[in-house]
C-alpha positions as a Markdown table, in Angstrom:
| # | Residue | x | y | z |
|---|---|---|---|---|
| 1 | Unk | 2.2 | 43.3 | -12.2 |
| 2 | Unk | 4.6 | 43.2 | -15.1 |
| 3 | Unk | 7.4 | 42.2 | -12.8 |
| 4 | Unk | 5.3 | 38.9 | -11.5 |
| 5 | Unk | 5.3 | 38.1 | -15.2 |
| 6 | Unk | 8.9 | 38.9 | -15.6 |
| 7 | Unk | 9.9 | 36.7 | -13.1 |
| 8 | Unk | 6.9 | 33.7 | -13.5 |
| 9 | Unk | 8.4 | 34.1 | -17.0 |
| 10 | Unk | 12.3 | 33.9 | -15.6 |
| 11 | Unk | 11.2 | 31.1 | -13.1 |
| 12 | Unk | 9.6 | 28.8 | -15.9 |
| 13 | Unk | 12.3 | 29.0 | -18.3 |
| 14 | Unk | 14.8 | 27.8 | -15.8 |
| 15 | Unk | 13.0 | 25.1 | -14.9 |
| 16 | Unk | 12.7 | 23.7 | -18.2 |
| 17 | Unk | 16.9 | 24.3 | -19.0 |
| 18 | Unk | 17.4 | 22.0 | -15.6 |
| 19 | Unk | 19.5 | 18.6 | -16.1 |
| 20 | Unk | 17.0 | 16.1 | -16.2 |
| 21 | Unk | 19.1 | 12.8 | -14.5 |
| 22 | Unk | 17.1 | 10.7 | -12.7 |
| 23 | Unk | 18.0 | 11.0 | -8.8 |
| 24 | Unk | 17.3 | 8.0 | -6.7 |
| 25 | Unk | 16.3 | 8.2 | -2.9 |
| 26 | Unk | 16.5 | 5.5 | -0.6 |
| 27 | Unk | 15.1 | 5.4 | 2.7 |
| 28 | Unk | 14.9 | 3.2 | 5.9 |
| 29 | Unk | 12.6 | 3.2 | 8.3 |
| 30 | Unk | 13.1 | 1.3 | 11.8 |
| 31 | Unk | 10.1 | 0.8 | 13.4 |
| 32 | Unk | 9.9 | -0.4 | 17.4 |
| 33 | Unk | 7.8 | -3.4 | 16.3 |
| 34 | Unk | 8.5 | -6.1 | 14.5 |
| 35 | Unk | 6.8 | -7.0 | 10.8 |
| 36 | Unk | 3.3 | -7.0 | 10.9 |
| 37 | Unk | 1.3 | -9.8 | 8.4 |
| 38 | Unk | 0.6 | -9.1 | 5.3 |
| 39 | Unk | -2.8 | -10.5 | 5.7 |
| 40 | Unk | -3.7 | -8.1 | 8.7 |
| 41 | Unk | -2.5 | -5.1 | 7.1 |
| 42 | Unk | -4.5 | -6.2 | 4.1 |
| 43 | Unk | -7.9 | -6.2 | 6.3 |
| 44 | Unk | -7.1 | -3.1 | 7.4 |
| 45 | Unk | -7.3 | -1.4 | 3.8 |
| 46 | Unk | -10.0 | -3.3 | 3.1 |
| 47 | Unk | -11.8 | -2.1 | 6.7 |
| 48 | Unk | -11.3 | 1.6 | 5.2 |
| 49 | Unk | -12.8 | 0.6 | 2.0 |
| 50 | Unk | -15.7 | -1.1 | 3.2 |
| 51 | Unk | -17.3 | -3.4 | 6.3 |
| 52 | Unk | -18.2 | -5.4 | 3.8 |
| 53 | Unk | -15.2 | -5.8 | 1.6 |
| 54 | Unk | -13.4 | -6.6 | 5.1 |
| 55 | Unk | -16.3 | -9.4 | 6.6 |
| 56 | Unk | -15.7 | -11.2 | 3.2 |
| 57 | Unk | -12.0 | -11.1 | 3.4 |
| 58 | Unk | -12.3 | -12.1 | 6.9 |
| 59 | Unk | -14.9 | -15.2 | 6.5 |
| 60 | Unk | -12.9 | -15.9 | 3.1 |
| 61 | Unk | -9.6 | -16.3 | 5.3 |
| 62 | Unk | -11.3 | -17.9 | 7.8 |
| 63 | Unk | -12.6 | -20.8 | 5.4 |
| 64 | Unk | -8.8 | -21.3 | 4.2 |
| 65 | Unk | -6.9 | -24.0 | 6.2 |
| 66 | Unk | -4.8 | -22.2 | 8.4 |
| 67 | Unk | -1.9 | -25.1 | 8.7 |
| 68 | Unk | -2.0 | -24.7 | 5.0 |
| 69 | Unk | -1.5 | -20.7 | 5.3 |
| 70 | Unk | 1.4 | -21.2 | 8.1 |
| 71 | Unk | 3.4 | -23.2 | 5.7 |
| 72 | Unk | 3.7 | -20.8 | 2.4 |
| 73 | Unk | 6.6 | -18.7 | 1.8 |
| 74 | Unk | 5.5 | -15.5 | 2.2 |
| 75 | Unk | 4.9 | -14.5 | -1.6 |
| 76 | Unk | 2.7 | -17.4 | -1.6 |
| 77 | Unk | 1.3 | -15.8 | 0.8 |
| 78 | Unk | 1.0 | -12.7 | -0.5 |
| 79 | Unk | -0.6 | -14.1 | -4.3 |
| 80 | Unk | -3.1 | -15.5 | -2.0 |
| 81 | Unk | -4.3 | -12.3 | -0.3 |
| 82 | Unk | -4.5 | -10.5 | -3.8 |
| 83 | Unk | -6.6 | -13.4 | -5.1 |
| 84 | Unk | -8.8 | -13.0 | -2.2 |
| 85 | Unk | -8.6 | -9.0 | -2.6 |
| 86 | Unk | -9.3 | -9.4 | -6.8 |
| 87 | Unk | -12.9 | -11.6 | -5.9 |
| 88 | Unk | -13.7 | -8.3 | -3.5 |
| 89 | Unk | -12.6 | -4.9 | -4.8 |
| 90 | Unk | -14.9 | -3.9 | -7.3 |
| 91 | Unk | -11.8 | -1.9 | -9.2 |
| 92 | Unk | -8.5 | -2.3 | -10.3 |
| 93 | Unk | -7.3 | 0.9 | -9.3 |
| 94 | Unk | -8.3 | 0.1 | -5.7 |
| 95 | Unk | -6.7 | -2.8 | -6.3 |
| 96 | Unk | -3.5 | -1.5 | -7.7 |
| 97 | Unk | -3.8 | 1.0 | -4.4 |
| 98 | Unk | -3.7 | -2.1 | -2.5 |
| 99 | Unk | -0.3 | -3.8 | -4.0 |
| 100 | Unk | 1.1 | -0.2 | -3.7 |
| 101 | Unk | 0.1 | -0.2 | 0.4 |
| 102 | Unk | 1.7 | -3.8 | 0.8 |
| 103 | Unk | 4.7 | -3.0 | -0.7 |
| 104 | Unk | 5.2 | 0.2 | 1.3 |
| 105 | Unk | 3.7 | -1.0 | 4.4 |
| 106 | Unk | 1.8 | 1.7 | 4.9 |
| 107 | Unk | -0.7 | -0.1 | 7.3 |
| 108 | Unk | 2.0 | -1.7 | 9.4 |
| 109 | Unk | 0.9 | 1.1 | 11.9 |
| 110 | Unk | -2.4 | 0.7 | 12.2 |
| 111 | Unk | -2.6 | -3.2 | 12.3 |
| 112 | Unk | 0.2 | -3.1 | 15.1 |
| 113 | Unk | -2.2 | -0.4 | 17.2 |
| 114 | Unk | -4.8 | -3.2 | 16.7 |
| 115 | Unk | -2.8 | -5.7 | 18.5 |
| 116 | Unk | -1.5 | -2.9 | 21.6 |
């Protein structure tokens, strides 16, 4: 017993004499399929969330012109979907989960199984 303490003790005082630099880590991913919308990965996150969040974003997108959709830039694009998103999702922190999904495209996966 006294030597798990010794060497919790040993373990937790070299952590805290370690260098603190910041280390930066950069990845890429290549996937076999090409970019999937930011609008159908954003009704995918909504779909987990809720059926309803995701009819409303759906009827909400559906009342939008689509010729006027097809000629924004995508970060037009992608103001538009978080305006939609901040009329639906009742928090911010979902909210915030949602910018934090779009920018990793973490639902690229499942919106392109959608479309297999």
């Amino acid at each position: 017993m006294t030597g798990l303490v010794l060497l919790v003790i040993l373990v937790l005082h070299a952590c805290s004499e370690v260098d603190a630099k910041s280390k930066f880590v950069s990845v890429s991913l290549d996937a076999k399929w090409e970019s999937t919308p930011l609008m159908l990965e954003t009704s995918v996150f909504l779909a987990k969330e809720s059926n309803a969040m995701f009819w409303a974003f759906v009827d909400t997108v559906a009342e939008a012109n689509t010729a006027d959709r097809q000629d924004k830039e995508p970060k037009e694009v992608y103001e538009m979907i978080l305006s939609i998103a901040e009329k639906l999702i009742p928090s911010k922190l979902q909210l915030g989960l949602l910018k934090f999904s779009l920018s990793l495209r973490s639902y690229s996966q499942a919106a392109e199984m959608h479309n297999q």
